[in-house]
N, C-alpha and C positions, 0 to 999 in steps of 0.2 A: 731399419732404424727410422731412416725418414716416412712410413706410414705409422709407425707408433708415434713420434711426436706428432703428426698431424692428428691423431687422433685424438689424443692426451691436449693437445689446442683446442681440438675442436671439442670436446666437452667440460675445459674451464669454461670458454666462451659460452655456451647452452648453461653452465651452472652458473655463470653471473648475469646473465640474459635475465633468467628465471628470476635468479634473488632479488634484480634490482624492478621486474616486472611485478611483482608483487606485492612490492613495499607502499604502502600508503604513507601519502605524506602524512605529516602529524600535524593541527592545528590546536588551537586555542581559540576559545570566541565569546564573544558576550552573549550569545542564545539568543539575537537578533538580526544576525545574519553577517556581524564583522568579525573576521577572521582576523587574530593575531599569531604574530611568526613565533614568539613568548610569552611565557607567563611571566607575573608582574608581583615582586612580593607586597605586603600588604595589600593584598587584594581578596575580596569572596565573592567576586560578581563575575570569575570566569569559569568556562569549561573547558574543557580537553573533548574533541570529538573525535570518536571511535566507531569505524561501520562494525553496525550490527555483525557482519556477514565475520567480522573477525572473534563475535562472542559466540559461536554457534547460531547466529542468525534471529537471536531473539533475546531481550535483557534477563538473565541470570536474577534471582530476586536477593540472591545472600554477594552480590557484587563489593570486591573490595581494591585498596590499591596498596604496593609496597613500592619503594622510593630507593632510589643509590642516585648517586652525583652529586648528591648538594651539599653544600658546606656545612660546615658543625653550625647548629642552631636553625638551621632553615628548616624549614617541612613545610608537606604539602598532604592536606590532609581533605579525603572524599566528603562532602557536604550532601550529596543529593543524586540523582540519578535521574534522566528524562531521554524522551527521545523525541527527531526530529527528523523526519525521513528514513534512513538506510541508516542516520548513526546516531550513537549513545550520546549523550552528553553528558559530560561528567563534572559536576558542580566542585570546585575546586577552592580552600582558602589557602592561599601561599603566605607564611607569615618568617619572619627572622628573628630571632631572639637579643641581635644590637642593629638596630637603625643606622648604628657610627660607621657599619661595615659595607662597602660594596661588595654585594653578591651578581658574581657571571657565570652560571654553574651551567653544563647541559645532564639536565634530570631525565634517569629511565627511571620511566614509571611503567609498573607494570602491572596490568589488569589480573586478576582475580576471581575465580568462581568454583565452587563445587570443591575447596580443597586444592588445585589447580591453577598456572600460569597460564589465560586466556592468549595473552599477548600483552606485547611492551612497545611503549612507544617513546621516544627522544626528545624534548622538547629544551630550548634553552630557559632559565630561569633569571633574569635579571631585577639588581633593586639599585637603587642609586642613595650615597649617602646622606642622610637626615638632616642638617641640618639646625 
């Protein structure tokens, strides 16, 4: 008994080792070198950066994105595609459809290619009342 749960421990621990060993953090940036922790709704001037190495290692040319988390009326919708280094950048316009509402959403967005879920990445989406 006591060498099966020691073992059954020791391979949660190696299987959250792993999970959390390969998790990239998720940014946001202007494509100038400043990293933001969120996107921003009305906005079209950010990206979502994704390493390469998570799209098979090189940009997909039919690349697309599907969305969950965010509030009724929000979206986030792919603008563009470029790359800088080891990762994709993903031109992004986060828009709300009432200004009146604060939005605090954390969006999976999830990368797309070939018919296929590349990878998903978490990002929180905030906007702040209008106004």
């Amino acid at each position: 008994m006591k060498k099966t749960l020691m073992t059954v421990t020791a391979a949660l621990a190696l299987t959250f080792a792993a999970g959390n060993a390969f998790a990239a953090p998720a940014y946001a940036t202007d494509g100038n070198g400043l990293q933001y922790s969120a996107l921003y709704t009305e906005s079209s001037w950010m990206a979502i950066e994704v390493p390469l190495a998570d799209l098979g290692g090189t940009l997909p040319d039919d690349l697309s994105i599907t969305t969950a988390g965010l509030s009724n009326g929000t979206t986030i919708t792919l603008d563009s595609v470029d790359t800088q280094g080891g990762y994709a950048l993903l031109y992004v316009s986060v828009e709300r459809a009432d200004t009146g509402v604060t939005v605090n959403d954390m969006a999976q967005i999830t990368v797309n290619a070939g018919g296929k879920a590349l990878t998903t990445v978490s990002l929180p989406v905030y906007g702040g009342v209008d106004q």
